[in-house]
C-alpha positions in Angstrom: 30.2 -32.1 89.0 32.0 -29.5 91.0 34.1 -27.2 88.9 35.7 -24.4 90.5 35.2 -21.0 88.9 38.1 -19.1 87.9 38.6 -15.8 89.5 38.0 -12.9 87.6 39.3 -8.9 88.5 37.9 -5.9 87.1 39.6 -3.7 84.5 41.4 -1.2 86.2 39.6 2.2 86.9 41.7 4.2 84.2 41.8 2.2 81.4 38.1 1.2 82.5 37.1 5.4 81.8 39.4 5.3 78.8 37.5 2.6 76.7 34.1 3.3 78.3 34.5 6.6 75.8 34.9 4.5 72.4 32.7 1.2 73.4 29.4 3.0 74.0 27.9 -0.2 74.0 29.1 -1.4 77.4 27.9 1.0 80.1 29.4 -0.2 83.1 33.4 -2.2 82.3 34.9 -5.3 82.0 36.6 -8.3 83.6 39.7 -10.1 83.1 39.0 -13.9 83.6 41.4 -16.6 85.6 45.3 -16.4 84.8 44.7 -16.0 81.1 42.9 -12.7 81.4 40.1 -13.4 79.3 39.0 -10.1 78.6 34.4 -9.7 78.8 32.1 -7.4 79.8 31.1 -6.8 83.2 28.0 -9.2 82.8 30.3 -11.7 82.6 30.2 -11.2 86.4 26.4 -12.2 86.6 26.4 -15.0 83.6 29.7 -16.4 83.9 29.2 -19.0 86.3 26.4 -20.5 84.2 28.4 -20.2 80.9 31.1 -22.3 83.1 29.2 -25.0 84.5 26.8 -25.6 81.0 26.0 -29.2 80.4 26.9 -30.3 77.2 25.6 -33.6 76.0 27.6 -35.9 73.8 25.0 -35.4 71.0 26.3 -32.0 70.5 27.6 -30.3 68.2 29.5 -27.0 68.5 31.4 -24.4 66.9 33.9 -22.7 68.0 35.9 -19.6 67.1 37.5 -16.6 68.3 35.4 -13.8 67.3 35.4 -12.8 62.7 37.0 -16.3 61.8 34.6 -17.7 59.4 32.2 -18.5 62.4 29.1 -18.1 60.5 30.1 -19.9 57.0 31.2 -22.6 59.3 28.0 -23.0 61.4 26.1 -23.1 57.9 28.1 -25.5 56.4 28.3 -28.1 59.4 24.3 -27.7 60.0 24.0 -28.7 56.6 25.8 -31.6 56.6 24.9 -33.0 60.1 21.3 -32.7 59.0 21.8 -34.6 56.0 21.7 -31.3 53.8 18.2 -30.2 54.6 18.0 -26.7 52.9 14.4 -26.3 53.2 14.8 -25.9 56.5 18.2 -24.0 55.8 16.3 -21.7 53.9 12.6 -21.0 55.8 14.8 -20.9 59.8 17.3 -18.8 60.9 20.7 -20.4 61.8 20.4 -18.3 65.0 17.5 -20.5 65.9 19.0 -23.9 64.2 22.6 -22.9 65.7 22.0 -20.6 68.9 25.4 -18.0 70.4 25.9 -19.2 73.5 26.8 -15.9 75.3 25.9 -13.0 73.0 23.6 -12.4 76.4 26.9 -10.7 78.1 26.3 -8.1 75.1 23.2 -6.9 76.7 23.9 -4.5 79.3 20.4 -4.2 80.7 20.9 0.1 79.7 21.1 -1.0 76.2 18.3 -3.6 75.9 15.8 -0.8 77.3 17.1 1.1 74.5 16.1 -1.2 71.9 12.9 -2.2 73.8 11.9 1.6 73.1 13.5 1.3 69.6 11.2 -1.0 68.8 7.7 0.4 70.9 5.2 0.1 67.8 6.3 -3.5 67.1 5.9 -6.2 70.4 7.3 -9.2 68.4 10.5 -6.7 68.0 10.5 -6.3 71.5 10.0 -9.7 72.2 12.8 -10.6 70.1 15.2 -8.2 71.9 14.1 -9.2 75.5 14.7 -12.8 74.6 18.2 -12.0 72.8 19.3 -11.1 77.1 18.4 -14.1 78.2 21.7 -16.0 78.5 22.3 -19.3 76.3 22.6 -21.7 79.6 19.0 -21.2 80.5 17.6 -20.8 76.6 19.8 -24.4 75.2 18.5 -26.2 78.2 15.3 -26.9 76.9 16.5 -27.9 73.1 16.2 -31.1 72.0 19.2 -33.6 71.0 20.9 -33.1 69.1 21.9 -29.6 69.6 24.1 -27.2 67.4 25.8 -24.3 69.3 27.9 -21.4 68.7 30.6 -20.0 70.8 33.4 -18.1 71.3 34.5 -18.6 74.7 37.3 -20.4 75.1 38.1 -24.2 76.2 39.1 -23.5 79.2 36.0 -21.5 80.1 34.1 -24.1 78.3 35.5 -27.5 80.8 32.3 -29.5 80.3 32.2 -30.0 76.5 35.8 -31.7 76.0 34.5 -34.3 78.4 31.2 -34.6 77.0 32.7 -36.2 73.9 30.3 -34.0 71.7 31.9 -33.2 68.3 33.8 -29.7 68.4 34.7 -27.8 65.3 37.1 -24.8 65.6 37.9 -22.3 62.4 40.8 -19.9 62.8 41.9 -16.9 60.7 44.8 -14.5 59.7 44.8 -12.4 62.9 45.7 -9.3 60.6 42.3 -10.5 58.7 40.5 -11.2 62.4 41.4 -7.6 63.9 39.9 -5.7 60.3 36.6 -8.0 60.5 36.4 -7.4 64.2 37.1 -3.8 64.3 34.4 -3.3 61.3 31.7 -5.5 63.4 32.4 -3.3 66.4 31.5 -0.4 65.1 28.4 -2.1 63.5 26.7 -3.8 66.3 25.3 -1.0 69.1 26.3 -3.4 71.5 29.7 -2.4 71.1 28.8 0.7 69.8 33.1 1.3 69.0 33.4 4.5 68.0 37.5 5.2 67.7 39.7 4.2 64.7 41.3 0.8 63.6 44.4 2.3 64.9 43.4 2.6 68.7 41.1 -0.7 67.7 44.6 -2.6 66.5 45.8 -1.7 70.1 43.3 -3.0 72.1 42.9 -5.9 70.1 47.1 -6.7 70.3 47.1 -6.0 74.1 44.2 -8.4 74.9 41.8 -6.0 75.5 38.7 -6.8 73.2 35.6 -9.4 74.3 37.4 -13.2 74.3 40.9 -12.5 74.0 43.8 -13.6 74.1 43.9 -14.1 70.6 47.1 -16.7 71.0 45.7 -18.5 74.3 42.0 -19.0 72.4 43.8 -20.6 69.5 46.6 -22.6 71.2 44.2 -24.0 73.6 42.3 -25.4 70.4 45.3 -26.1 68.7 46.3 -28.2 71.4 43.3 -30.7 70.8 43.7 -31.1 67.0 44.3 -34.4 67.0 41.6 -35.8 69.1 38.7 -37.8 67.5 36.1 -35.4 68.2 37.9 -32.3 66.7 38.3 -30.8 63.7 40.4 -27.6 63.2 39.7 -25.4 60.5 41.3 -22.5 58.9 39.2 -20.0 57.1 42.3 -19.6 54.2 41.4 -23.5 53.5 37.5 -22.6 52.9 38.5 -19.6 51.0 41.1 -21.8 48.5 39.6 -25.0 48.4 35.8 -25.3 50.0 35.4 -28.8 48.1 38.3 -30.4 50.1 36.6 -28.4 53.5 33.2 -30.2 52.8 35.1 -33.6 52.1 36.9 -33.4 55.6 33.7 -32.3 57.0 31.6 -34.6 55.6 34.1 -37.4 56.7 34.3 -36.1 60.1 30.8 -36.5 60.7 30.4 -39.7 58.9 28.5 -38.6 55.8 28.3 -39.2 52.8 27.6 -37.4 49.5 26.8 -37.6 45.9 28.7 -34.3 44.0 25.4 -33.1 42.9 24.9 -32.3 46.4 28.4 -31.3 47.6 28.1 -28.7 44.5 24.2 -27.7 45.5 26.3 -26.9 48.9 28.8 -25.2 47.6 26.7 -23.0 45.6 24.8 -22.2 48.4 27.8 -21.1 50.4 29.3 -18.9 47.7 29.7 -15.6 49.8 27.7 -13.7 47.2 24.7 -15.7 48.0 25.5 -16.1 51.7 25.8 -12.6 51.9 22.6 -12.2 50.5 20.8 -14.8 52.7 18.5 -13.6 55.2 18.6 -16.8 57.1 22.2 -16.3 57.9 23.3 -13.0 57.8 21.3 -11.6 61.2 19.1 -9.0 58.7 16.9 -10.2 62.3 19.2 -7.9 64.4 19.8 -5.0 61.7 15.5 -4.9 62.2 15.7 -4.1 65.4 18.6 -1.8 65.6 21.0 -3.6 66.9 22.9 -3.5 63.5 23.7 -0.2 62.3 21.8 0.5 59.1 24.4 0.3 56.1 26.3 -2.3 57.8 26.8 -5.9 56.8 26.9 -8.5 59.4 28.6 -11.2 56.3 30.8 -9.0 54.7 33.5 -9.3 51.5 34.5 -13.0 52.3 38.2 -12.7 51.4 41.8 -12.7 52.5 44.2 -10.2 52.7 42.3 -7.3 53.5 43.9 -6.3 56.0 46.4 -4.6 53.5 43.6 -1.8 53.2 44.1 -0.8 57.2 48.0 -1.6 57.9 50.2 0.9 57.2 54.0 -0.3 56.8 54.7 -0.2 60.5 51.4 -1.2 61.8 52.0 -4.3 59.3 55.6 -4.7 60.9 54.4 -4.8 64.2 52.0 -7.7 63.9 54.3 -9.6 61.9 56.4 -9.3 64.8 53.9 -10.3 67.2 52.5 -13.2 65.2 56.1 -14.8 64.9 56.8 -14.1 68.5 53.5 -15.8 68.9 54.0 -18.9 66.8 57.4 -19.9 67.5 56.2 -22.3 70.1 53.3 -24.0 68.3 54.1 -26.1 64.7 51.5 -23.6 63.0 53.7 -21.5 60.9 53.7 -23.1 57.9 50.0 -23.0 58.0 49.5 -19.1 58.6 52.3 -18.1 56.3 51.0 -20.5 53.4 47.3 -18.7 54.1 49.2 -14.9 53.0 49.4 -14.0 56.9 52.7 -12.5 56.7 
């Protein structure tokens, strides 16, 4: 199948310098991606062609998300149920292995994965590990066996191959207030972003479009848009948060299973965010091992809404409202966000 690539342009020179001093995890810049202006790394220069054309099969199954939405609870709870809630292996393999990122390869400037190669000298398995985390998810899914479960972030529209594969698709969305808090703490745990300013300057780069896979709007009104169809279920992290039994239900439905209530409760139980936060299995204690997590950071953090109350000041809180109205005026999803405390 021919697809043709959408063009890309670097970020310009300035504000290229500018960020360079607060990401320390990117060494080199970013792109802006097609008319959108998806907003990646400069690997994305190198990868992206193979991220465009990926093969999905209509046996997969993939998550979908822009970046702090619930992306993680979700993968958990969907592996569980698609694999007819098999916790022993929920509980002896990671969900990076069961459920691999896609891209988290663009990540990896080649500076920083020496860095973590030397990191880890007195421990090849370590090493191993962090050579294997570069290698980008087109080459590594290619040789998984159906069915596959996969994470991503990357928009449809950069993802053209799975709508027409037919493979099931489930997209979680949250309170962008919430997102931009969760995103800006996860920046400045993981070296490779290595974000060293303050939520303040963070809010601004995340509202202009200018942090890894936004737009924020276009990633969630291109999912938005496909709602409806068969093979799609859209999620809101509020709904997991204020009723996870009716989430499992419509989950369960959506992949034609069925289950007694002892076992909807074992799964609920399991997902509680004090015990998910504690599970090594999903809460990448794998990456913290090898330095790529900051020490003292949490990769699954508080699990709750409205936190974003403890960052926005009165006018910073003004300002998004503003943008999040100007932003949904076009889209039936109001009701939804303001019903989830977004305003």
């Amino acid at each position: 199948m021919n697809l043709e690539l959408p063009k890309y342009q670097l970020l310009d020179i300035k504000k290229t310098k500018e960020m360079l001093k607060y990401f320390k995890g990117e060494r080199t810049g970013w792109v802006q991606v097609g008319d959108k202006k998806w907003f990646f790394p400069y690997k994305y220069t190198e990868q992206g062609e193979g991220f465009y054309k990926f093969v999905s099969r209509s046996s997969d199954t993939w998550v979908l998300s822009y970046p702090r939405s619930g992306t993680t609870w979700v993968q958990e709870l969907v592996w569980l149920i698609a694999n007819n809630m098999d916790f022993d292996t929920a509980n002896t393999r990671l969900l990076s292995e069961r459920f691999p990122f896609l891209e988290f390869s663009m990540f990896n400037h080649e500076e920083l994965t020496k860095e973590f190669i030397e990191f880890n000298k007195n421990d090849p398995k370590k090493q191993e590990f962090c050579k294997e985390l570069a290698k980008p998810g087109y080459e590594v899914l290619a040789n998984y066996p159906s069915p596959r479960f996969i994470k991503s972030h990357f928009p449809l529209s950069l993802l053209p191959n799975i709508l027409k594969s037919k493979c099931k698709i489930v997209y979680v969305s949250r309170n962008p207030k919430d997102v931009a808090v969760s995103w800006f703490k996860l920046n400045q745990a993981f070296k490779t972003q290595g974000y060293e300013g303050d939520f303040m300057k963070f809010w601004s780069y995340f509202r202009n479009d200018l942090t890894a896979w936004s737009p924020y709007w276009e990633h969630l009104k291109e999912a938005w848009d496909h709602r409806k169809d068969n093979n799609f279920l859209f999620l809101f992290y509020e709904e997991l948060q204020q009723n996870l039994s009716s989430v499992l239900l419509r989950v369960a439905n959506f992949f034609e299973k069925s289950y007694t209530p002892e076992q909807m409760i074992k799964l609920e139980n399991h997902l509680n965010i004090k015990n998910f936060r504690d599970n090594c299995m999903v809460n990448l204690q794998e990456l913290k091992d090898c330095g790529i997590i900051n020490q003292g950071a949490d990769f699954v953090r508080k699990g709750t809404n409205g936190e974003w109350r403890n960052y926005f000041n009165k006018e910073l809180a003004e300002e998004a409202n503003e943008w999040i109205n100007e932003n949904v005026i076009d889209i039936d999803l109001r009701y939804s966000l303001t019903n989830n405390n977004c305003l």
